[in-house]
N, C-alpha and C positions, 0 to 999 in steps of 0.2 A: 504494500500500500504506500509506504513512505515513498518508494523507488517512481511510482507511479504519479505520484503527485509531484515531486521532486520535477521526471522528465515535463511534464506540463506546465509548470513553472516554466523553464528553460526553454520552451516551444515559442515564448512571448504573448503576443496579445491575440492570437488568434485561440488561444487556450484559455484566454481568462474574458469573461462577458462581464468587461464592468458594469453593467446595470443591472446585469440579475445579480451580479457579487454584493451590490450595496444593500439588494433588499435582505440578506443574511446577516442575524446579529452578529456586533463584533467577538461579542462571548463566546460564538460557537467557532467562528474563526479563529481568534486565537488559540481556544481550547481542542480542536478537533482536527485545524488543516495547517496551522502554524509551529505548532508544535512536534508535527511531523516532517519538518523539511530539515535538511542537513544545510551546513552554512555559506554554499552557494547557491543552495535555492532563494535560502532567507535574502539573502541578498539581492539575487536577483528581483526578486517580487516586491523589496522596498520600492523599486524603481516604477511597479505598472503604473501607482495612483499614489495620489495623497494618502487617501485613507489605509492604502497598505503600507505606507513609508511609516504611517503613525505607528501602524499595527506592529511591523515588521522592528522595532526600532528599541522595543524593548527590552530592557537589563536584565531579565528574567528567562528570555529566550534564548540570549546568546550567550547566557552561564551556563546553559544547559547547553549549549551546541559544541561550547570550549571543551567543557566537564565531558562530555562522552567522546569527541575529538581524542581529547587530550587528557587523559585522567591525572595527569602529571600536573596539573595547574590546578588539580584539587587541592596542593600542600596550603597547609594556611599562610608560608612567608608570599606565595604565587598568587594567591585570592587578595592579599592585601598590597601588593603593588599593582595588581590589574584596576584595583578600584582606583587608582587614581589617575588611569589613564582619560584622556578628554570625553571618550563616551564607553567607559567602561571594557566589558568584555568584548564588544564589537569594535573599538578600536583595535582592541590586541590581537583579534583573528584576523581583521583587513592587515594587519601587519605580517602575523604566522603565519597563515596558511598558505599564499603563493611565493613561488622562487623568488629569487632576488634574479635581476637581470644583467647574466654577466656582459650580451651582447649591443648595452644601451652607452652611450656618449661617457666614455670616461670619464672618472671622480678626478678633481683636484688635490691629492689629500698632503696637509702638511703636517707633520709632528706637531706642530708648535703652533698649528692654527687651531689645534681641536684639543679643549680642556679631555683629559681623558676620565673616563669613568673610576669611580675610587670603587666600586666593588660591578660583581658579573654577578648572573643568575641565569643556569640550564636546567632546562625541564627535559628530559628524554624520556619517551616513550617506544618501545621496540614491539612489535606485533608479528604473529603467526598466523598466517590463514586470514587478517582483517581483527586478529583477537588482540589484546593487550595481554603479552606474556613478563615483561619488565618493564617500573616505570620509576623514576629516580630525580629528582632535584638536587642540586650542587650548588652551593655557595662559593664563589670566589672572592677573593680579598684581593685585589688587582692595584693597588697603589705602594706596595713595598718596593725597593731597589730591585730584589731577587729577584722578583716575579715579572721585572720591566727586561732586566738585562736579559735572564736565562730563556732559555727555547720555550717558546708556547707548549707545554702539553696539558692536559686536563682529565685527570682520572675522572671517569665520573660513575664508577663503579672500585669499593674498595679491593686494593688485590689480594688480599684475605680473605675476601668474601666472593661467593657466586651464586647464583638464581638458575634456581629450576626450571627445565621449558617443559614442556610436552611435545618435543622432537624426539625422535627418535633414530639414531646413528645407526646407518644401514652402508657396511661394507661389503667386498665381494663384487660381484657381478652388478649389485644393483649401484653401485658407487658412483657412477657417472650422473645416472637418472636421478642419485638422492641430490645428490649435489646442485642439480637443476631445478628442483623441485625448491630447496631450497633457497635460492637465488630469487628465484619467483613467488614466494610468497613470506618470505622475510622481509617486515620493513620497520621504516625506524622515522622518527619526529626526535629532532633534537634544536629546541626553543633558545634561544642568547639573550636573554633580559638585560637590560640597561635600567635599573629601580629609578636612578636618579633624571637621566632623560624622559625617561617613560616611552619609552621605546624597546622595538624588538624588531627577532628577526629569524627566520627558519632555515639552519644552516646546512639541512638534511638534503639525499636526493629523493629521499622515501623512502623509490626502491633501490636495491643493492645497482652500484655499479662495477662491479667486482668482486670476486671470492676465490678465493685457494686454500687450501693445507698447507700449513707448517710443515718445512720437510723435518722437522724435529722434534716437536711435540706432538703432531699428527693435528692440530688444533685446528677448525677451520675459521679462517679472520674473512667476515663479508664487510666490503667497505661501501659507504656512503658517501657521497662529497656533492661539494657545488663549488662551482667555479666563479672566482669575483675580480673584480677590477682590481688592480693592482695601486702603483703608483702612476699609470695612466702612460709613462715613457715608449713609445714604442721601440721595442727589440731590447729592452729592458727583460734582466730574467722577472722582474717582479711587476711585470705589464700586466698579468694576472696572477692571482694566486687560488691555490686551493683550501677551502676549510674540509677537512674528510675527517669523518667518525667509524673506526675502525669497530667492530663487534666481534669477538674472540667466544669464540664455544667449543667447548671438551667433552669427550666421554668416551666412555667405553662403547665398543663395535653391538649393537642392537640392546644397549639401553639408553635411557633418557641422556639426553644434552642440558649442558649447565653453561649457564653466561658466564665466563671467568674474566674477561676484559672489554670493558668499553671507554674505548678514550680518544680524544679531539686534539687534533695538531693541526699547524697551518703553514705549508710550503710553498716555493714561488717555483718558478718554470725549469729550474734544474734540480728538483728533488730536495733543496736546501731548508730549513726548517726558519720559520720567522720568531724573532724574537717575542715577549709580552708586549712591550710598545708599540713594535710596529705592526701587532695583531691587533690590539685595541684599535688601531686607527683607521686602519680598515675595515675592522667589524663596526668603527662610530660610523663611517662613512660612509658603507652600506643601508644601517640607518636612518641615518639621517637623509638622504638620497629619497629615500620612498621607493624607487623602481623596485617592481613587481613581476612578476607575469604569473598566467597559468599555471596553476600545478600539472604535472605531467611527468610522470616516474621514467618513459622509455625518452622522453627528451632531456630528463638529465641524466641519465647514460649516455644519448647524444653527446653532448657539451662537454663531457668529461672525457670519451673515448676521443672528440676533437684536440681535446686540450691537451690528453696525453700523443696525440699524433704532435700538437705542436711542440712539447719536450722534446719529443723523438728529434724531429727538425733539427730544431737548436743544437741539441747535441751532435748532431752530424755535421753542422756548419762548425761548430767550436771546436770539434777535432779535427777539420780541414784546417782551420786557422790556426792550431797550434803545430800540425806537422807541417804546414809552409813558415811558421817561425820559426821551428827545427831545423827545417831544412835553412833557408836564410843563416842562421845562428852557422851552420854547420860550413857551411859556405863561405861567411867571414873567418870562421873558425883555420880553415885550409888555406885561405887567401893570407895571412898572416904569416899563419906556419909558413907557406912557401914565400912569403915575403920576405922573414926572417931569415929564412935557411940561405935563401939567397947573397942575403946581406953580408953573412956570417963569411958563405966560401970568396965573396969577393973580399974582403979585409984579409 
């Protein structure tokens, strides 16, 4: 039923009769046909009419739409900074829920032009089949020296501790298909709060853009990521960077799998790891930007499989340019020698 109303929403105005819609109380609308839609429907149906803009626009609806999204922003430190967003939990979804756009007019971003934030807030949710199997909040303290200078990483699952899933590790024969299987229906929401801006931002692809085995632990790590505008330079390694959130699961061959590692780095175009500062500024800058798009899991495996084409590049150009300085270097190198040598049997 939800699904059904939902598509009808998203049909536009040939699905909704606004004249027969007004003769229905707004009490059964809210109660009956609004409370059924998931948060792009709601969204869209603000837009048919006044009257559903009114309907459609309430704080009540889109706690509930966050809350079953995202069961992660049920933590009470999460429920108490969403409230102070400009319109509540409907601010903080038109924020969360679509990509950031790595393909939109590069960010300006200066160190020293963007106060940076004195603490983070991640909300991560990880799903099986569409189900909520882990779901975890992380406090960040982001204004100490350590945390500015040393490499961005962010546990956001204790590594003493790990979460039960209801997967089940199928090796043997079926190992390839489990593996797919799991690719395809692993996914992940991992939310960046800013308390003090009151802003956020979804740094997840959803779905996995990558999965392998550990050839040493036997572990499988499914990765997440999105790709974001960097410092804007073109041919810069850090014209883009990546935020990826790794998810690390263990077990024994046909019994349950356990979450043992979930954690957030952020790298520029040659694999190199960015520090706390120059994450924060990007992640402010993402922010603060607003650029958006669509959610769509198989287009950001798109963008990421681009992006990792365009490492590749780079790295084939930077080792061209280093074995013609080789070669150069080697060239003066002999040119010398035999200059010298010269020199030597004439005296």
């Amino acid at each position: 039923m939800k699904t059904q109303i939902s598509a009808a929403v998203h049909e536009g105005g040939n699905a909704i009769d606004d004249e027969t819609i007004t003769t229905v109380h707004s009490d059964i609308i809210r109660s009956h046909i609004l409370t059924r839609l998931d948060g792009p429907s709601l969204a869209s149906l603000a837009c048919a009419s006044s009257q559903f803009h009114a309907l459609s626009t309430e704080e009540n609806l889109w706690h509930n739409v966050c809350s079953s999204t995202w069961p992660s922003v049920n933590h009470p430190r999460v429920r108490e900074i969403i409230s102070t967003f400009p319109s509540g939990h409907r601010s903080f979804f038109s924020e969360s829920f679509p990509f950031t756009d790595s393909k939109s007019k590069p960010l300006t971003l200066d160190v020293n032009a963007l106060s940076l934030p004195t603490e983070l807030i991640s909300a991560v949710d990880i799903y099986y089949e569409d189900k909520v199997i882990y779901s975890k909040v992380e406090e960040m303290e982001t204004s100490s020296s350590w945390f500015l200078c040393s490499p961005f990483w962010v546990d956001l699952i204790d590594p003493k501790d790990s979460a039960p899933t209801p997967i089940k590790d199928f090796g043997g024969s079926k190992y390839e298909a489990w593996l797919q299987h799991l690719e395809e229906n692993l996914s992940l929401s991992c939310i960046v709060i800013d308390p003090t801006r009151k802003k956020a931002v979804n740094v997840s692809s959803r779905s996995a853009v990558s999965l392998q085995r550990h050839w040493l632990t036997g572990d499988v790590q499914v990765r997440f990521g999105t790709v974001m505008e960097g410092d804007g330079r073109r041919g810069s390694s850090r014209e883009l960077v990546e935020c990826k959130v790794v998810v690390t699961c263990g077990g024994k061959e046909g019994g349950e799998m356990h979450v043992r590692e979930v954690s957030m780095v952020m790298e520029d175009m040659e694999g190199k790891g960015l520090n706390g500062k120059e994450s924060l500024v990007i992640l402010g800058g993402v922010m603060e930007s607003g650029r958006r798009k669509k959610r769509n899991g198989y287009k950001g495996k798109e963008t990421y499989e681009e992006f990792e084409e365009r490492k590749k590049e780079r790295k084939v150009k930077k080792e061209r340019k280093e074995r013609a300085l080789d070669l150069v270097c080697i060239t003066i190198g002999l040119a010398s020698f035999t200059t010298f040598g010269s020199a030597m049997l004439l005296n």
